[in-house]
ChimeraX commands (.cxc) that place a marker at each C-alpha (Angstrom):
marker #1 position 44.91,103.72,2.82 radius 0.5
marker #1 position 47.07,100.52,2.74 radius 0.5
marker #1 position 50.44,100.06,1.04 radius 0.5
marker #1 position 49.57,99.70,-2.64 radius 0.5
marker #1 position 52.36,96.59,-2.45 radius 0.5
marker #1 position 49.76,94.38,-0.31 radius 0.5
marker #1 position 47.51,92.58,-2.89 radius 0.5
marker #1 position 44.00,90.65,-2.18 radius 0.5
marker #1 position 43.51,87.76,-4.66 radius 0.5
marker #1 position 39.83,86.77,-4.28 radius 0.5
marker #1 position 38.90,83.54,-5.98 radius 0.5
marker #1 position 35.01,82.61,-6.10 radius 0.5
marker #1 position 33.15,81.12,-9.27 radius 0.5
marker #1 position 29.97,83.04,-8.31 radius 0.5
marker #1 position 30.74,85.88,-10.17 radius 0.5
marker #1 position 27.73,87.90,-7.76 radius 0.5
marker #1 position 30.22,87.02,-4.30 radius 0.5
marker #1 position 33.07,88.02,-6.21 radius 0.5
marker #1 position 31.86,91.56,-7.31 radius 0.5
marker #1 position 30.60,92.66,-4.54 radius 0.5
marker #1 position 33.30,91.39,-2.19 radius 0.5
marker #1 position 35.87,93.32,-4.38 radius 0.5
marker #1 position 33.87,96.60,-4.14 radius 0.5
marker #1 position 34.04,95.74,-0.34 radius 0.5
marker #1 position 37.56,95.47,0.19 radius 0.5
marker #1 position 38.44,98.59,-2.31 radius 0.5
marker #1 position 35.87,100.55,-0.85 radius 0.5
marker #1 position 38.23,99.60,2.96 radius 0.5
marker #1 position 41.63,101.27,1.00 radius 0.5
marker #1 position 42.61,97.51,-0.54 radius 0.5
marker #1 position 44.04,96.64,-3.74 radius 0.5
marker #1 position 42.16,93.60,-5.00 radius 0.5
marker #1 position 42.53,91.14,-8.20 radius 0.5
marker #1 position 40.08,88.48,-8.82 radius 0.5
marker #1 position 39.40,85.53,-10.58 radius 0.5
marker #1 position 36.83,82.96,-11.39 radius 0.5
marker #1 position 38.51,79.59,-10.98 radius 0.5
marker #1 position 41.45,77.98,-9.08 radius 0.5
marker #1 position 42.98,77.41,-12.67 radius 0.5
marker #1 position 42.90,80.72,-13.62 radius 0.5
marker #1 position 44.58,81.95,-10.06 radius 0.5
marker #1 position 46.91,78.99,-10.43 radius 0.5
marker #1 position 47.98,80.18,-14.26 radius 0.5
marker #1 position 48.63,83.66,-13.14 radius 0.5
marker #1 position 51.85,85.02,-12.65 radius 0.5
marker #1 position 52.46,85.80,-9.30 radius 0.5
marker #1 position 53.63,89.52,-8.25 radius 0.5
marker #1 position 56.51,90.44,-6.44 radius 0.5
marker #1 position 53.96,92.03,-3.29 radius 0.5
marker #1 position 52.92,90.73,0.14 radius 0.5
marker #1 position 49.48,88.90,-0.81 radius 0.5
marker #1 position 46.62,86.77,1.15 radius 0.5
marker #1 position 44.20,84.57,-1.04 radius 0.5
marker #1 position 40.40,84.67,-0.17 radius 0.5
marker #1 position 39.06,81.48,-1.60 radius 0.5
marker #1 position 35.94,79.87,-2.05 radius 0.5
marker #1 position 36.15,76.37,-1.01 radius 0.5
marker #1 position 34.12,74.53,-3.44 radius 0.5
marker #1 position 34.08,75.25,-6.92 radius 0.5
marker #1 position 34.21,73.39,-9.95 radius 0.5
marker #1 position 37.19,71.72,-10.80 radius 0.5
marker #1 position 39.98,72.10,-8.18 radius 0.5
marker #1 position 39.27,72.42,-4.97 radius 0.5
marker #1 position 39.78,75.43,-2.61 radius 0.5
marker #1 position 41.27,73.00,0.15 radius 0.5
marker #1 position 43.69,71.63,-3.30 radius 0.5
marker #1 position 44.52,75.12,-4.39 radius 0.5
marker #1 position 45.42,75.78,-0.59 radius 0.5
marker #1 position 48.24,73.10,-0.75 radius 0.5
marker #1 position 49.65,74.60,-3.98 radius 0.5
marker #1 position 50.05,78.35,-2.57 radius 0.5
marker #1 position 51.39,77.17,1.07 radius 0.5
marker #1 position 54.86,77.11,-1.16 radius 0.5
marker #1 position 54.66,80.57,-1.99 radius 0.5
marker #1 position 53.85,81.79,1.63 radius 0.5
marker #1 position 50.54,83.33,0.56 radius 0.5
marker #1 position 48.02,83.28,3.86 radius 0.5
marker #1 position 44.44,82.06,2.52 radius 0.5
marker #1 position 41.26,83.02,3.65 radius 0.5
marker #1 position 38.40,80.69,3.09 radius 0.5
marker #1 position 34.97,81.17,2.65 radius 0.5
marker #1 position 32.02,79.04,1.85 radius 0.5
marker #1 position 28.16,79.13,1.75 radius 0.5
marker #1 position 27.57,76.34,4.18 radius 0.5
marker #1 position 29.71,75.22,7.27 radius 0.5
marker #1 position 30.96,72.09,7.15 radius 0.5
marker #1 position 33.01,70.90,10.17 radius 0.5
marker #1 position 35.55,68.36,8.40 radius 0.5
marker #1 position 36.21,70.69,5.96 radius 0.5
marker #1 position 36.95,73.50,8.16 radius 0.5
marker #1 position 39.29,71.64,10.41 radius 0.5
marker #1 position 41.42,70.52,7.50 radius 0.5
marker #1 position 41.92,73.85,6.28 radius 0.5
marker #1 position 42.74,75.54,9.68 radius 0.5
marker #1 position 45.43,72.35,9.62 radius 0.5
marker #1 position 46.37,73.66,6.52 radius 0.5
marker #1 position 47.34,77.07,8.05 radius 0.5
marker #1 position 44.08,78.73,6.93 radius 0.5
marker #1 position 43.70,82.33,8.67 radius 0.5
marker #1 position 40.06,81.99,9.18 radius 0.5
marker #1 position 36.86,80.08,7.81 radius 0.5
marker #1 position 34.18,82.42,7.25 radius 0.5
marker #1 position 30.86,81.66,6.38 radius 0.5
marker #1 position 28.64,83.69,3.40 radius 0.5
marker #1 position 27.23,86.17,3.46 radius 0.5
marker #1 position 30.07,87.54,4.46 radius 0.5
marker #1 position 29.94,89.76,8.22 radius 0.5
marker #1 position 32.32,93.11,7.01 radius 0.5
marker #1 position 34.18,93.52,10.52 radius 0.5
marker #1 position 34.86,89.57,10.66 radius 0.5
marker #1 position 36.20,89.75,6.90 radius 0.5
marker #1 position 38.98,93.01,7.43 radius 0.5
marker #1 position 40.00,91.55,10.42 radius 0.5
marker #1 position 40.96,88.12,8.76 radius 0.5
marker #1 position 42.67,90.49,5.78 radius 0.5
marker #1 position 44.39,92.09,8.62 radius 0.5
marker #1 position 45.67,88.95,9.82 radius 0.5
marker #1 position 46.19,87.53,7.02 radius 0.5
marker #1 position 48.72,90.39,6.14 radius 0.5
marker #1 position 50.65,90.39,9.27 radius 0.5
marker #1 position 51.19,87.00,8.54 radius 0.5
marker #1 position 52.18,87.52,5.56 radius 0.5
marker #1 position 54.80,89.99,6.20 radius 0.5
marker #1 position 56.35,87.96,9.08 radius 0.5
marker #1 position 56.34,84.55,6.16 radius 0.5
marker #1 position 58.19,87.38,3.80 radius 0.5
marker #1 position 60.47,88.09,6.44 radius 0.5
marker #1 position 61.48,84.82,7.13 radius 0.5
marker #1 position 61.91,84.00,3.53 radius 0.5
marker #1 position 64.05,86.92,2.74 radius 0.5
marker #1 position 66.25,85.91,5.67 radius 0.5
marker #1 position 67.04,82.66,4.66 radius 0.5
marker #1 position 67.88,84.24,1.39 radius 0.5
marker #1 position 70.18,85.96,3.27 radius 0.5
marker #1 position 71.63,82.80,5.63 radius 0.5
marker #1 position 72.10,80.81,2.49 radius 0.5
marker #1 position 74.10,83.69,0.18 radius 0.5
marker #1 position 76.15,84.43,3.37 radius 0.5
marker #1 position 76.85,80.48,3.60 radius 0.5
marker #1 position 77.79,80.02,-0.36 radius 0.5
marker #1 position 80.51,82.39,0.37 radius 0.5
marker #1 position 82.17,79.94,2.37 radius 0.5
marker #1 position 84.57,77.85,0.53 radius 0.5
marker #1 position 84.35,74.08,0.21 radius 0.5
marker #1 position 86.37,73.58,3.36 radius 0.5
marker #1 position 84.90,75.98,5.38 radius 0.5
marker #1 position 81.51,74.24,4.84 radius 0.5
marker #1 position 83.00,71.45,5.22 radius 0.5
marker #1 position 84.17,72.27,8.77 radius 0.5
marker #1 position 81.11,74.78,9.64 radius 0.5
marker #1 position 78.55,71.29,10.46 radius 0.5
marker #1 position 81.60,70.52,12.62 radius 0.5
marker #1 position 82.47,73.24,14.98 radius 0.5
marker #1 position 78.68,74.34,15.04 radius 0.5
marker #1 position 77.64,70.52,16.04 radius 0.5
marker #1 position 80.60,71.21,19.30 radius 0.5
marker #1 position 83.85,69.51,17.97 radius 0.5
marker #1 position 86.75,71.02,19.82 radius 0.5
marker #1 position 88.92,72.26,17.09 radius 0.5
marker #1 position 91.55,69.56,17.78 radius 0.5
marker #1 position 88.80,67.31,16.79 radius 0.5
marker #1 position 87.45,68.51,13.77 radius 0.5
marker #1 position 91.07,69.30,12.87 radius 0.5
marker #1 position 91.37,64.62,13.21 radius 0.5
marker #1 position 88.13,64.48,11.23 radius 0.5
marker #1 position 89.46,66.37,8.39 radius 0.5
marker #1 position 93.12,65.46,8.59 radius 0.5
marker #1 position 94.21,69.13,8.94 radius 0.5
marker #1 position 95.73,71.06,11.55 radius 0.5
marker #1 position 93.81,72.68,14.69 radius 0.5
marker #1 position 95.66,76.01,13.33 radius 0.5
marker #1 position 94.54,75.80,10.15 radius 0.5
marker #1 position 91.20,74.58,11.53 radius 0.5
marker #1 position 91.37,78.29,13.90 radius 0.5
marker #1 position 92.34,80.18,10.90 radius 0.5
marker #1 position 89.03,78.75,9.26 radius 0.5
marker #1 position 86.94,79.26,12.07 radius 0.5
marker #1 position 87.83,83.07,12.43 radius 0.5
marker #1 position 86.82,83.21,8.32 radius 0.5
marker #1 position 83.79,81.63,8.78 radius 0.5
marker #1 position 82.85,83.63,11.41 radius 0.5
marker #1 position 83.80,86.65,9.53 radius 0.5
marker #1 position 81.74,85.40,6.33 radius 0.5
marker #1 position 78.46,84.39,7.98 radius 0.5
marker #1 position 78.31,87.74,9.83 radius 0.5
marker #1 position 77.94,86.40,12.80 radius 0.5
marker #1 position 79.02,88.15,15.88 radius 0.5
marker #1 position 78.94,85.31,18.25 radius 0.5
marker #1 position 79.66,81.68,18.39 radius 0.5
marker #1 position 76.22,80.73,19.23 radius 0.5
marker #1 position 75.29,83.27,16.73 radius 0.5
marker #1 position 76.93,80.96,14.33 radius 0.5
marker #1 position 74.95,77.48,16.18 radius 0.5
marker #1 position 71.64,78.86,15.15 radius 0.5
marker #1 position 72.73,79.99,11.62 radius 0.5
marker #1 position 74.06,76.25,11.41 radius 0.5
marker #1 position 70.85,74.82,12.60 radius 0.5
marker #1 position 68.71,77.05,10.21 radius 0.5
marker #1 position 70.38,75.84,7.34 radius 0.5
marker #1 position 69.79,72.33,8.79 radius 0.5
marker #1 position 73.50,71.55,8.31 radius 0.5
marker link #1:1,2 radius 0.2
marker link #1:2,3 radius 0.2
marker link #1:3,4 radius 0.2
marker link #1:4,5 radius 0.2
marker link #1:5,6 radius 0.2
marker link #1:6,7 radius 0.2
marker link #1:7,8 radius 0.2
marker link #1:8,9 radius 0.2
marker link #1:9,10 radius 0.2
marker link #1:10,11 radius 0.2
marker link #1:11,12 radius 0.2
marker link #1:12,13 radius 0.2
marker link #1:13,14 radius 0.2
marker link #1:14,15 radius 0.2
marker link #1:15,16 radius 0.2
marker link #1:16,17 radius 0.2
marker link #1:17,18 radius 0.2
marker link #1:18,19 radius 0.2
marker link #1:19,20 radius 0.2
marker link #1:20,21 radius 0.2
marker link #1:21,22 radius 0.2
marker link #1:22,23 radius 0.2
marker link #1:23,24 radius 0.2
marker link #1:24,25 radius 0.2
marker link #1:25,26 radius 0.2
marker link #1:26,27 radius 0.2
marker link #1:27,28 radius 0.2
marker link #1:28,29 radius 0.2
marker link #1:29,30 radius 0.2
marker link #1:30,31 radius 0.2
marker link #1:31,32 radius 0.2
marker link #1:32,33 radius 0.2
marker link #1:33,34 radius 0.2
marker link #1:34,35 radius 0.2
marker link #1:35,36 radius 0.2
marker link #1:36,37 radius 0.2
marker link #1:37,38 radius 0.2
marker link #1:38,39 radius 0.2
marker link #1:39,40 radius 0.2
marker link #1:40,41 radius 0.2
marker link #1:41,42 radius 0.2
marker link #1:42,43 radius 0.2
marker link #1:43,44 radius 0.2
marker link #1:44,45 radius 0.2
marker link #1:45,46 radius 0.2
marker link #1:46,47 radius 0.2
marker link #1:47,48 radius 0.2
marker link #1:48,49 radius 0.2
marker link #1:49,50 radius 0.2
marker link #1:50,51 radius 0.2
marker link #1:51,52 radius 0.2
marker link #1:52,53 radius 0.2
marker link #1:53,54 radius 0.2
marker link #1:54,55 radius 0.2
marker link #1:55,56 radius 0.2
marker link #1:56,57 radius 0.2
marker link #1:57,58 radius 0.2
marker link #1:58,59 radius 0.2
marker link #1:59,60 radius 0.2
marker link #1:60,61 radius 0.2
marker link #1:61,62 radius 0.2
marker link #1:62,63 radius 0.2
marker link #1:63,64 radius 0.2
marker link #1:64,65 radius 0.2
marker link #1:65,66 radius 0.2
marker link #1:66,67 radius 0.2
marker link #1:67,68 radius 0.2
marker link #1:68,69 radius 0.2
marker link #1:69,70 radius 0.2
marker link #1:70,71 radius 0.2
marker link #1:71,72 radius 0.2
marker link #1:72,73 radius 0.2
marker link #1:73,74 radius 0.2
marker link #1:74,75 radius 0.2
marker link #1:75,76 radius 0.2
marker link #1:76,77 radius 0.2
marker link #1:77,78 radius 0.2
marker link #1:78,79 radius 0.2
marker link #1:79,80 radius 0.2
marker link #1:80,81 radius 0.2
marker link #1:81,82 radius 0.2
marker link #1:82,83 radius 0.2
marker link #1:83,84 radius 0.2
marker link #1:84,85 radius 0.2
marker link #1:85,86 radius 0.2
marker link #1:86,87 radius 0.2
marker link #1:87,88 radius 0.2
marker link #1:88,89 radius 0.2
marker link #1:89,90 radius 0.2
marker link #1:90,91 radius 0.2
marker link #1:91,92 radius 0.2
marker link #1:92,93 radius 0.2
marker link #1:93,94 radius 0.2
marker link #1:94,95 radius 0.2
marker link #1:95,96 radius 0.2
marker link #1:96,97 radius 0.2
marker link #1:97,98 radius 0.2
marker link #1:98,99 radius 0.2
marker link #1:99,100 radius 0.2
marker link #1:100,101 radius 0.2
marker link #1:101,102 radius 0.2
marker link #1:102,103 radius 0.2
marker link #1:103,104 radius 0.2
marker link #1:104,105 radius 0.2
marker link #1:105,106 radius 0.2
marker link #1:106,107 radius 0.2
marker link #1:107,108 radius 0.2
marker link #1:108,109 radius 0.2
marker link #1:109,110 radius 0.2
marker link #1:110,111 radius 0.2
marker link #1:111,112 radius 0.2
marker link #1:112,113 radius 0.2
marker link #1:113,114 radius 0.2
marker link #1:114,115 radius 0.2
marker link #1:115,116 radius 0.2
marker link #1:116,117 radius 0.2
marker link #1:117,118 radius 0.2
marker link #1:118,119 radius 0.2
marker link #1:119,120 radius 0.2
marker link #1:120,121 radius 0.2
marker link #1:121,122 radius 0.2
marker link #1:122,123 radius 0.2
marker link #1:123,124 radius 0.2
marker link #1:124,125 radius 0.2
marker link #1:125,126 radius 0.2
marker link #1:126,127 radius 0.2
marker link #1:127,128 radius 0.2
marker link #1:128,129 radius 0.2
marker link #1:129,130 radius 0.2
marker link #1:130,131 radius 0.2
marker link #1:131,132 radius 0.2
marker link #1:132,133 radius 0.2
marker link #1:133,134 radius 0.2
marker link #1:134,135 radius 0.2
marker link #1:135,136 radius 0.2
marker link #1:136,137 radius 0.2
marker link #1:137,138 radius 0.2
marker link #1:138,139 radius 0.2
marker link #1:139,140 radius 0.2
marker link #1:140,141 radius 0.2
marker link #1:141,142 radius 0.2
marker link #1:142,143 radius 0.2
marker link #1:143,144 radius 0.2
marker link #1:144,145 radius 0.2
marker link #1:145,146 radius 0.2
marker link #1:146,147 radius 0.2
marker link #1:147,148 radius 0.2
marker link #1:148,149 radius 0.2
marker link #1:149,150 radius 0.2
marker link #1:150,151 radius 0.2
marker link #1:151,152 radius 0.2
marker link #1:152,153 radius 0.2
marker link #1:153,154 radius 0.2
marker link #1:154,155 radius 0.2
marker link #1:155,156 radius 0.2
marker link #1:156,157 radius 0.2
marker link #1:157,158 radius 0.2
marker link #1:158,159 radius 0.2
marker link #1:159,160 radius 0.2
marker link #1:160,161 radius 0.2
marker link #1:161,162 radius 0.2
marker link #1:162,163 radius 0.2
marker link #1:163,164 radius 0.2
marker link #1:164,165 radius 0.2
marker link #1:165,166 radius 0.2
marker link #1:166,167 radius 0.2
marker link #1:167,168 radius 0.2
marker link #1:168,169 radius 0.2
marker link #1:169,170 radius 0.2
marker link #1:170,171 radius 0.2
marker link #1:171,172 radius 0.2
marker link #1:172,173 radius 0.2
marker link #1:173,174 radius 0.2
marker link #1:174,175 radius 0.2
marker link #1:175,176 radius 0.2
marker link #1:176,177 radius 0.2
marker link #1:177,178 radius 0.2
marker link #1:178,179 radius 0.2
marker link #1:179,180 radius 0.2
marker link #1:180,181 radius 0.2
marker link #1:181,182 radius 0.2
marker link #1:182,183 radius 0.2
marker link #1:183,184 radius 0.2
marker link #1:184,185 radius 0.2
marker link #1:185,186 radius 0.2
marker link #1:186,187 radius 0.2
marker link #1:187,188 radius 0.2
marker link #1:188,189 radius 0.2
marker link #1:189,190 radius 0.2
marker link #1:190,191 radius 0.2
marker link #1:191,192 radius 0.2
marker link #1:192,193 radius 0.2
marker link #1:193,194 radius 0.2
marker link #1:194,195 radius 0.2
marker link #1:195,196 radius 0.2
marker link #1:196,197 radius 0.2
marker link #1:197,198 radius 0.2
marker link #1:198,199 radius 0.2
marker link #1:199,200 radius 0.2
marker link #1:200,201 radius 0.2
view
């Protein structure tokens, strides 16, 4: 049985697909919530759980290539699936990160594999999110000067020079440094060059 915080959202307005490829996923230990238009996905508040999206690619109204553009901001992995294979189509939505592009009916072992990847995707999207949740607090605890001089040492100003830049001295500039390292957790000084490039300072 899977971790009841992983969550399917299927989306298909053939209410026959969307049955039946509920039961299918239950009956393989998922939790599943589905829903008969992109609008209805779209107006439902999100839950706080890893989630993939298995969507239907043409429906009425929006789009399932549209809807895909909308969820890529909230890290959700999408799974498409369609009744007829159409080439341009398909390439645009594995450029849109798609996991997979499956064709109806639906092949069981195909399907739980793409919900498999789809999930361990997922949790590696979460990951990274929740870290840079974490880069960013740690960073607002700097004070104004110390971010002001972080971009500086991290970018490889001797700390004579970014002492010139700012009109301060290198001591106080060394007495900043050792803060900010302190702050941002990080044990290293190269530690402390990727932390500056991830927050694209």
């Amino acid at each position: 049985m899977e971790s009841a915080s992983e969550l399917i959202y299927v989306v298909d307005d053939d209410s026959g697909v969307r049955e039946a490829l509920a039961a299918l996923l239950r009956a393989n230990g998922r939790d599943v919530h589905t829903f008969d238009s992109s609008r209805e996905f779209l107006d439902t508040p999100r839950q706080g759980v890893v989630a993939c999206l298995i969507l239907d690619l043409r429906m009425p109204g929006m789009s399932g290539l549209e809807v895909q553009k909308i969820v890529s901001r909230d890290a959700i992995p999408v799974i498409f699936i369609t009744g007829r294979g159409d080439v341009r189509s398909s390439v645009l939505a594995m450029k849109g990160g798609a996991v997979d592009f499956l064709i109806k009916p639906l092949n069981e072992d195909a399907l739980m594999r793409a919900v498999d990847a789809a999930f361990a995707r997922a949790q590696v999207l979460r990951k990274e999110a929740e870290d840079a949740a974490m880069l960013h607090a740690l960073y607002q605890s700097l004070t104004p000067r110390e971010q002001e001089l972080l971009p500086l040492i991290s970018s490889g100003l001797l700390n004579k020079q970014a002492a010139a830049v700012l009109g301060i001295t290198e001591y106080t500039v060394q007495m900043h440094r050792a803060h900010i390292m302190r702050k941002m957790q990080a044990g290293s000084f190269a530690t402390l060059v990727r932390q500056a490039s991830k927050l694209q300072l």
